[in-house]
C-alpha positions as CSV (number, residue, x, y, z in Angstrom):
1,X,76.3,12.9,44.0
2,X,75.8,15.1,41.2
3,X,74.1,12.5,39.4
4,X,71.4,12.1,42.0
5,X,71.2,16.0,42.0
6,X,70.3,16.2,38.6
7,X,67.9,13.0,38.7
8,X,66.1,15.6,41.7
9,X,65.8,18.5,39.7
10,X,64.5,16.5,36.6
11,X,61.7,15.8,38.7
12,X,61.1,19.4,40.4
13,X,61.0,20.6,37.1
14,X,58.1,18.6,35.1
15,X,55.0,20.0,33.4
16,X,52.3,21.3,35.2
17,X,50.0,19.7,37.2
18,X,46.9,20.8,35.2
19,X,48.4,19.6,32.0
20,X,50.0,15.8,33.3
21,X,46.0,15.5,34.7
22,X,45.5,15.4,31.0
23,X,47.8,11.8,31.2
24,X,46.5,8.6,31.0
25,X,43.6,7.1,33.0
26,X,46.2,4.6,34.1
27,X,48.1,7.6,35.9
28,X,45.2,8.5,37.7
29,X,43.5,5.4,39.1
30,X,43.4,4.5,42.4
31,X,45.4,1.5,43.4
32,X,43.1,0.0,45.8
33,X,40.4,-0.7,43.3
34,X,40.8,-3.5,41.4
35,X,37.8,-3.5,38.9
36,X,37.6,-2.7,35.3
37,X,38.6,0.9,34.6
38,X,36.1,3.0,32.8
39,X,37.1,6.5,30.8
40,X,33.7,8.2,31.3
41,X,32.3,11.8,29.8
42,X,29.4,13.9,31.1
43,X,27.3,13.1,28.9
44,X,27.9,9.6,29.3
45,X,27.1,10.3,32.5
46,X,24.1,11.5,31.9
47,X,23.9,8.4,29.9
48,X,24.0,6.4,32.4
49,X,21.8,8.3,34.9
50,X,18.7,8.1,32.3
51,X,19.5,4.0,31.8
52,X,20.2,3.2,35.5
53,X,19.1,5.6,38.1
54,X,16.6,3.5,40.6
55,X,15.3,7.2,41.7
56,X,14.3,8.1,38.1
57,X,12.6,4.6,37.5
58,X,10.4,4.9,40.3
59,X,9.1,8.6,39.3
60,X,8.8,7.4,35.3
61,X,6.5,4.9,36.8
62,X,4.6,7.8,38.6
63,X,4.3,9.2,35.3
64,X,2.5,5.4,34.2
65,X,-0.1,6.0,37.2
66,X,-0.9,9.5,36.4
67,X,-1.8,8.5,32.7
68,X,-3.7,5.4,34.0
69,X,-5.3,8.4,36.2
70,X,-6.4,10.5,33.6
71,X,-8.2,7.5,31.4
72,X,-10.1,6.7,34.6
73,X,-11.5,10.6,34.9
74,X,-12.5,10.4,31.0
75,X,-14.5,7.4,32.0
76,X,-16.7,9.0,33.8
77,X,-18.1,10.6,30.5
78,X,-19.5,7.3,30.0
79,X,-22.7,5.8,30.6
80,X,-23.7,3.7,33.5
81,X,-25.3,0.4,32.5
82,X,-26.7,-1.8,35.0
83,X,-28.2,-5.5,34.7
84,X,-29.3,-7.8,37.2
85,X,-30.8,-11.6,36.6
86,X,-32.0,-13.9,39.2
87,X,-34.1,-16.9,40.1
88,X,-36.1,-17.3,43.2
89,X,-38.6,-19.8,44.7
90,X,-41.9,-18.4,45.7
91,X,-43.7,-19.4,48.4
92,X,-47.7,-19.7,49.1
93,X,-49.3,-16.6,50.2
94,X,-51.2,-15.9,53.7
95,X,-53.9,-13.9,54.0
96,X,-55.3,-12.8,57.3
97,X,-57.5,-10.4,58.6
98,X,-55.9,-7.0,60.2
99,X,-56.8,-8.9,63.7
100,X,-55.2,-11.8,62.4
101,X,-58.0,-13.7,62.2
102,X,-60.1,-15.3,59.5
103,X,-56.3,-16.9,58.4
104,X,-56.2,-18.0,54.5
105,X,-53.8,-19.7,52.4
106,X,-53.0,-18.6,48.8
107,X,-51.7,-21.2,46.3
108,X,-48.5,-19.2,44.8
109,X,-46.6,-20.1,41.6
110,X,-43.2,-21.2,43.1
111,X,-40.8,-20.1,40.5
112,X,-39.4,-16.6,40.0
113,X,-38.1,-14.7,37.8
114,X,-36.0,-11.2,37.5
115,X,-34.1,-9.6,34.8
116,X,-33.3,-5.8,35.2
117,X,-31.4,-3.2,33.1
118,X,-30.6,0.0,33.9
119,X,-28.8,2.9,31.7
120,X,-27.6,6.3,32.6
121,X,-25.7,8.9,30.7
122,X,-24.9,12.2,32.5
123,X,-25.8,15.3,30.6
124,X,-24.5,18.1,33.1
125,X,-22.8,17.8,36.2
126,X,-22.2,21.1,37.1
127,X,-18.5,21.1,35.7
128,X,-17.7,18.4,37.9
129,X,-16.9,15.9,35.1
130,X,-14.5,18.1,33.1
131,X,-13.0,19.8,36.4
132,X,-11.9,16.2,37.4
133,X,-10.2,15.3,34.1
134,X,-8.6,18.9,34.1
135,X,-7.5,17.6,37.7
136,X,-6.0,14.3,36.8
137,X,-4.4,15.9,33.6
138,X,-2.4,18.4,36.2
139,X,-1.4,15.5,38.3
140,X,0.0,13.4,35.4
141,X,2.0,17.1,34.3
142,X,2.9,17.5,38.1
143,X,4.6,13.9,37.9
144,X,6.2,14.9,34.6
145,X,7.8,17.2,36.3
146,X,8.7,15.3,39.1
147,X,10.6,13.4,36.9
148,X,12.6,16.2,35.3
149,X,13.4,17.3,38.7
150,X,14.6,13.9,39.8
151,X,16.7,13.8,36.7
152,X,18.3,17.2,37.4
153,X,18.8,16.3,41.5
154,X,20.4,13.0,40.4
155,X,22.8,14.2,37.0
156,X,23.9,17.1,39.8
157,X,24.8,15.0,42.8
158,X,26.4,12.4,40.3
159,X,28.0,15.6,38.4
160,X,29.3,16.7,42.3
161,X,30.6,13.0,42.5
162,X,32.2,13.0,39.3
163,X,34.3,16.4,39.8
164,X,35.3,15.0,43.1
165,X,37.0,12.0,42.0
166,X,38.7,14.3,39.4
167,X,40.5,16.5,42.3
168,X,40.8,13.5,44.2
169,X,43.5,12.0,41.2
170,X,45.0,15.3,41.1
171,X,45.9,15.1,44.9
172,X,47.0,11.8,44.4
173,X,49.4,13.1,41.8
174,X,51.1,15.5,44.3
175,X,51.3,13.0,46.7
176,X,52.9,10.8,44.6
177,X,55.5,13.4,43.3
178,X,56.3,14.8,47.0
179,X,56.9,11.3,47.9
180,X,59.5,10.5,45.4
181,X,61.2,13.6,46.4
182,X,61.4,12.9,49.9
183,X,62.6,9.6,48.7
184,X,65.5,11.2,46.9
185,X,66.2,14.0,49.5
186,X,66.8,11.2,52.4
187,X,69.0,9.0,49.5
188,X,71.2,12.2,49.4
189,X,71.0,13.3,53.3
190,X,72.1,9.9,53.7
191,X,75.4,10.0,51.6
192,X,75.7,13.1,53.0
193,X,75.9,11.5,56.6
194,X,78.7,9.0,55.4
195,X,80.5,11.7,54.4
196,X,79.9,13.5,57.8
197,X,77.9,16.5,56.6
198,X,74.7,15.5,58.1
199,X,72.5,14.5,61.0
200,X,71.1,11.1,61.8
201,X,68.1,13.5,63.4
202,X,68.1,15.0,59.8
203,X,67.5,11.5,58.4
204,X,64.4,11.1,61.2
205,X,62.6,14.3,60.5
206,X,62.2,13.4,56.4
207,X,61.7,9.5,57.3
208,X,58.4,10.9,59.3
209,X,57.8,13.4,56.7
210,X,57.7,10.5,53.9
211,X,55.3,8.0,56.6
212,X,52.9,11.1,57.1
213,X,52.9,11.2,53.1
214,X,52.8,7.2,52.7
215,X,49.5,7.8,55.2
216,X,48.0,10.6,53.6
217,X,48.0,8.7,49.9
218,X,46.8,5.9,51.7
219,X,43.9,8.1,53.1
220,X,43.2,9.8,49.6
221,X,43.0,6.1,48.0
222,X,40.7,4.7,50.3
223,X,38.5,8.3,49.5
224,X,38.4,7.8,46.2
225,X,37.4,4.0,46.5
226,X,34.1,5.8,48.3
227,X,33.3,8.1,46.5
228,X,33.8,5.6,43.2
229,X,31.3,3.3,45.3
230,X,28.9,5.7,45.9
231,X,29.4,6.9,42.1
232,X,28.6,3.7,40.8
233,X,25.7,3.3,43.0
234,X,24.6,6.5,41.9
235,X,25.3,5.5,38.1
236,X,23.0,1.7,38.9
237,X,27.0,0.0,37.5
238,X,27.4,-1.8,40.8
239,X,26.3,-5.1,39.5
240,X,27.6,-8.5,40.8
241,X,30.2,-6.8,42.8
242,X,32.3,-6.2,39.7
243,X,33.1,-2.3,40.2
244,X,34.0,-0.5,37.8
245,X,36.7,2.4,38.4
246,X,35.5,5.4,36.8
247,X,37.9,8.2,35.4
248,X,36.9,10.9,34.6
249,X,37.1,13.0,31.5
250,X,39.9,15.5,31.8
251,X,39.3,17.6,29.4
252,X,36.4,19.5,31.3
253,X,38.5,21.6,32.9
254,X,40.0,23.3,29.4
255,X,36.4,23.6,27.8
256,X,35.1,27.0,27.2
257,X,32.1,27.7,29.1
258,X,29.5,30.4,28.5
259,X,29.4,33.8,30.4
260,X,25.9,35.1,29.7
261,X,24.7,38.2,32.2
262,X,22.3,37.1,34.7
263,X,19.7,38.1,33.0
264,X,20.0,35.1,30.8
265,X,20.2,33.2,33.6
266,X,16.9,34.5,35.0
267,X,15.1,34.1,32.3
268,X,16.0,30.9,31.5
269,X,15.3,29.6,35.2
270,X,11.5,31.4,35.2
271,X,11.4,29.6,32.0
272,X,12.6,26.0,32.6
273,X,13.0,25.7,36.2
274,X,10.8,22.0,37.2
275,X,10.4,23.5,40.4
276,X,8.7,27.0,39.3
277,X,6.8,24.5,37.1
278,X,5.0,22.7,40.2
279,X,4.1,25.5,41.8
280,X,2.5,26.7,38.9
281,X,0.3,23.7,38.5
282,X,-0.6,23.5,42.0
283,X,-2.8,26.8,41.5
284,X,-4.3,25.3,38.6
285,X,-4.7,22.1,40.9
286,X,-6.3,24.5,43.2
287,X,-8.4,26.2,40.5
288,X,-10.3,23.0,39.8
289,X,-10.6,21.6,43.1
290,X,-12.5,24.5,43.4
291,X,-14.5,24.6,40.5
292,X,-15.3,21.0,41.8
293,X,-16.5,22.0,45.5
294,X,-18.9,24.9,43.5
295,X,-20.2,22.2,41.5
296,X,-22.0,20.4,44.5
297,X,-24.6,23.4,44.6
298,X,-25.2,23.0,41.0
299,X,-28.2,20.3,39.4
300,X,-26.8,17.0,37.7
301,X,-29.0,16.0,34.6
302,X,-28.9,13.2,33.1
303,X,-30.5,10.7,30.7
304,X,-32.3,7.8,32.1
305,X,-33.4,4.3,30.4
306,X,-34.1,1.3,32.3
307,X,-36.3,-1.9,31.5
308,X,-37.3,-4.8,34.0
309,X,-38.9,-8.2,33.4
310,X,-40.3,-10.2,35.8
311,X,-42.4,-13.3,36.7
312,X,-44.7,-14.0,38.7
313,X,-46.8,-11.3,39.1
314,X,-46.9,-11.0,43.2
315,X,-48.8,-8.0,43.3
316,X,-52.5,-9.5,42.5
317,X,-54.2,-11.9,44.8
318,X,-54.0,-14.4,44.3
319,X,-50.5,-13.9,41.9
320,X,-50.6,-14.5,38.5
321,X,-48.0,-17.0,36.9
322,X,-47.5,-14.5,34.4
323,X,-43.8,-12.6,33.3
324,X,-44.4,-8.9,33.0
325,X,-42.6,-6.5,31.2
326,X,-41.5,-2.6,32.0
327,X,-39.6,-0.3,30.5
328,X,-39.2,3.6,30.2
329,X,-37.5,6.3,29.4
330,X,-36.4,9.8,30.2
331,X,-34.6,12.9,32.0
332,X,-33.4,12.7,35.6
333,X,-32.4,16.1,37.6
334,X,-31.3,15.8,41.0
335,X,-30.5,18.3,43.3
336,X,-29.1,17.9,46.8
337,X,-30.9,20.5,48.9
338,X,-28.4,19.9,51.7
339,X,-25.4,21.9,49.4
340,X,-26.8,25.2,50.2
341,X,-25.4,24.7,53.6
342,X,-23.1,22.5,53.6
343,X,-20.9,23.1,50.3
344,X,-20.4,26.9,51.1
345,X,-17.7,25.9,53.4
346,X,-16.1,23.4,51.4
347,X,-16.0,26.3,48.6
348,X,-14.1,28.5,50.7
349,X,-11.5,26.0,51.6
350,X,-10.5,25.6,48.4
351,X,-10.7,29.7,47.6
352,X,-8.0,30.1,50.4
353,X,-6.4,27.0,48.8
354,X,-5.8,28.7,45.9
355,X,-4.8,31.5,47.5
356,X,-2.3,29.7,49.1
357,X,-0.6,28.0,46.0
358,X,-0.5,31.4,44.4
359,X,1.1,32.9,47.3
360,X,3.6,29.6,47.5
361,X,4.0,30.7,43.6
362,X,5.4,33.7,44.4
363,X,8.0,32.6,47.2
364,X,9.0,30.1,45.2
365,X,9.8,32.8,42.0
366,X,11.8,34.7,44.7
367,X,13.6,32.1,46.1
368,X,14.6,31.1,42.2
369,X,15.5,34.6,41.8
370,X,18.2,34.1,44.6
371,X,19.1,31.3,43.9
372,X,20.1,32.3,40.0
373,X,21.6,35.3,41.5
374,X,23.9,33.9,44.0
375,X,25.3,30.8,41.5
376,X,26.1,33.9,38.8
377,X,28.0,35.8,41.2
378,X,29.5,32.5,42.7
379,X,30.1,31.9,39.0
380,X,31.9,34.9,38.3
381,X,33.9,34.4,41.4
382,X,35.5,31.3,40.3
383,X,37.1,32.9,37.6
384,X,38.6,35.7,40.0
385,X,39.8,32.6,41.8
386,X,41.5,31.1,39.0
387,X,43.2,34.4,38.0
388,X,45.0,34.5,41.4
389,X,45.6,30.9,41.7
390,X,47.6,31.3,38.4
391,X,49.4,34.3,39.4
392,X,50.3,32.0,42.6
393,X,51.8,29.5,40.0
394,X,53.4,32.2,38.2
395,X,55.1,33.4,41.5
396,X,55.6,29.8,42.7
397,X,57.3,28.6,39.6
398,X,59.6,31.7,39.5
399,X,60.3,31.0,43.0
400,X,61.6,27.5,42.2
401,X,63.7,28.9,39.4
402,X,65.6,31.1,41.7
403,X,65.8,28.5,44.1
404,X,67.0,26.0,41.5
405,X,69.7,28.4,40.5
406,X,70.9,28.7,44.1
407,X,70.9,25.3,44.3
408,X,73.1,24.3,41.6
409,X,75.3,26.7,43.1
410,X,75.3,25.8,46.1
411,X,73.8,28.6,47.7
412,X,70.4,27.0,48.9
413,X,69.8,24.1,50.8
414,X,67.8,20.9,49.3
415,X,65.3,21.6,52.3
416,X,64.9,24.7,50.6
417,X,64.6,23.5,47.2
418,X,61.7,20.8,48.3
419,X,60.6,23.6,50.0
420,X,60.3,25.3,46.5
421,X,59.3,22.8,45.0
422,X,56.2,22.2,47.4
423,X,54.6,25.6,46.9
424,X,54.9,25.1,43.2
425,X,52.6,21.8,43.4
426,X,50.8,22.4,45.7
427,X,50.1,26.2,43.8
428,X,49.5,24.1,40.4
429,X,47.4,21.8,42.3
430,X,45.1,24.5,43.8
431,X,45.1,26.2,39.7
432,X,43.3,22.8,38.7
433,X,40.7,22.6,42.0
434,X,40.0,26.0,40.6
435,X,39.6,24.6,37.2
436,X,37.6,22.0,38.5
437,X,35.3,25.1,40.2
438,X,35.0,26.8,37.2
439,X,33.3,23.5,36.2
440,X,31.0,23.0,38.6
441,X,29.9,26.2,38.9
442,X,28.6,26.7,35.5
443,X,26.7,23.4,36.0
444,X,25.8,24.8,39.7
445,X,24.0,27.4,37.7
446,X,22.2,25.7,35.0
447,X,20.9,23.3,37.8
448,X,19.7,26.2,39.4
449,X,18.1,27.4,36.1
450,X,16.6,24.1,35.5
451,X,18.9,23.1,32.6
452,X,21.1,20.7,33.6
């Protein structure tokens, strides 16, 4: 008996649970996976986000387009050459009077030549040239930024992902340790019942105590499986159906991270923020759209060369089986009279365009000004949370060592010492979750701020 009393109370009384969540990644695997176990940092992580991620290949290929876009708009600043060559068969002319009488037929020379070139280089086009380029040179920045804010959406939810399987473990561990006390505490009710000091109902409650336990680990498994699954997914490491079971680095939670005022933080999202960033462009997206509708009520000039050569002659009667030769030279202006009344409305769509993206600038600023706001004070908050979730272990672990005393002196009930020892896991569990908080705050916040 006292044996077995002793083995109970070398178990109620190991390390915290923060530090043994430093243990081996064996410890904290789950059972029900059986792939290759994987110890993983963030920035491996991240690693593997920038190698893997199927939503951040797609938008990098965006980025391919855009170029491809750009080159296109630059080749407009080329010239235009056109050449045409054919061959024809002529056929003999008729010749009639304007009442159709007096009918004549014209011998014709039966084969027929063309050849025609034609040259073009624009000269002005009213800023439309320029504008466009400036327009496909936003739109390959605007994808460049799509991709950083891919990147951040994806390292966060896989950062979320990551932090979850970390609290997951530590549950794990509690279960496991509350189960091998209830496993003890019905060994000892039970020699207490062949010695007449105990309840067969006693035996019953802690036997349904330790099924709701067996169920819960179960339940906490399976979670982790999930949310491993979807990490992997996330992570592109899902490949033949080899999964690998990912455990995650420790250490995190004992890292010192940065408490700049939210100043810093405001600055640094008006500065780097991908989503300020778009809005931004869109009123320079706007700008040039614009500039492009005002250039439809402007003149395009251009230089103009062109030569053709041809054969027969048609134009003489009879036609000459001759080849004839033209060519020239020169300046082109065109001007579409129908702008001045039809471009003017075109030109105030895209003023209130522009207006529009600059007023969408300025929600979007205040919205990140929230945003920053709310993640430092939720910041700050998690460390007011750790500070009484340590003070609960404090009072927790004092309350087991009191209880422990009574214990060995048979004073307190083992109910009362699981009891005991209960709020003291389940206190040192809740100091790591807010650990863990800590964690993902910070990285809440440079999200927010565009740095992650």
């Amino acid at each position: 008996m006292i044996k077995k009393i002793l083995f109970v109370s070398l178990i109620l009384s190991g390390s915290p649970l923060w530090a043994t969540a430093q243990a081996s990644s064996e410890e904290t695997a789950s059972p029900v996976s059986s792939g290759q176990k994987q110890s993983m940092t963030i920035d491996q992580l991240f690693e593997k986000i920038e190698d893997n991620s199927k939503s951040l290949r797609t938008v990098k290929s965006g980025v391919e387009i855009a170029s491809l876009g750009v080159e296109s708009a630059k080749s407009k600043r080329l010239p235009d050459l056109d050449a045409s060559l054919s061959f024809s068969y002529i056929g003999n002319a008729l010749l009639t009077d304007r009442d159709f009488s007096d009918i004549h037929g014209l011998s014709s020379p039966h084969f027929g030549n063309n050849f025609a070139f034609q040259a073009q280089q624009v000269v002005y086009a009213g800023g439309a040239i320029n504008a466009g380029i400036k327009l496909a040179e936003l739109g390959k920045q605007q994808a460049e930024v799509g991709v950083r804010l891919t990147r951040q959406q994806v390292r966060f939810i896989a950062f979320g992902q990551y932090l979850d399987l970390f609290k997951i473990d530590n549950q794990i561990q509690v279960y496991e340790k509350n189960i091998e006390l209830t496993r003890q505490l019905i060994t000892d009710i039970k020699e207490k019942q062949s010695q007449g000091m105990a309840l067969k109902n006693d035996i019953t409650r802690y036997e349904l105590q330790m099924e709701s336990l067996k169920l819960g680990l179960t339940a906490l498994h399976n979670n982790r499986s999930i949310l491993n699954h979807q990490l992997c997914n996330t992570l592109g490491m899902n490949l033949e159906g080899q999964e690998v079971q990912i455990i995650p680095d420790t250490t995190v939670i004992n890292k010192v991270y940065g408490k700049d005022g939210e100043a810093h933080w405001q600055i640094a999202g008006t500065m780097n923020s991908p989503l300020l960033e778009q809005s931004s462009n869109a009123i320079r997206i706007a700008e040039q759209k614009e500039k492009i509708a005002k250039s439809e009520m402007l003149p395009k000039v251009a230089f103009v060369a062109a030569d053709n050569f041809d054969g027969p002659i048609t134009f003489e009667l009879p036609p000459i089986d001759k080849n004839l030769n033209i060519w020239y030279v020169g300046v082109g202006v065109k001007y579409s009279l129908s702008s001045l009344f039809k471009s003017n409305k075109r030109i105030k769509q895209a003023a209130v365009e522009t207006r529009q993206a600059k007023e969408s600038h300025a929600v979007q600023a205040e919205q990140l000004n929230n945003n920053v706001q709310a993640a430092y004070v939720q910041y700050q908050q998690t460390y007011v949370e750790l500070e009484t979730q340590q003070k609960s272990v404090e009072l927790a672990r004092q309350n087991y060592d009191v209880m422990n005393a009574r214990y060995f002196n048979q004073l307190a009930l083992v109910t009362d010492m699981v009891d005991a020892s209960n709020l003291r896991l389940n206190a040192e569990l809740k100091e790591v979750d807010a650990r863990i908080n800590i964690v993902y705050a910070y990285y809440r916040m440079m999200y927010v701020a565009g740095e992650i």
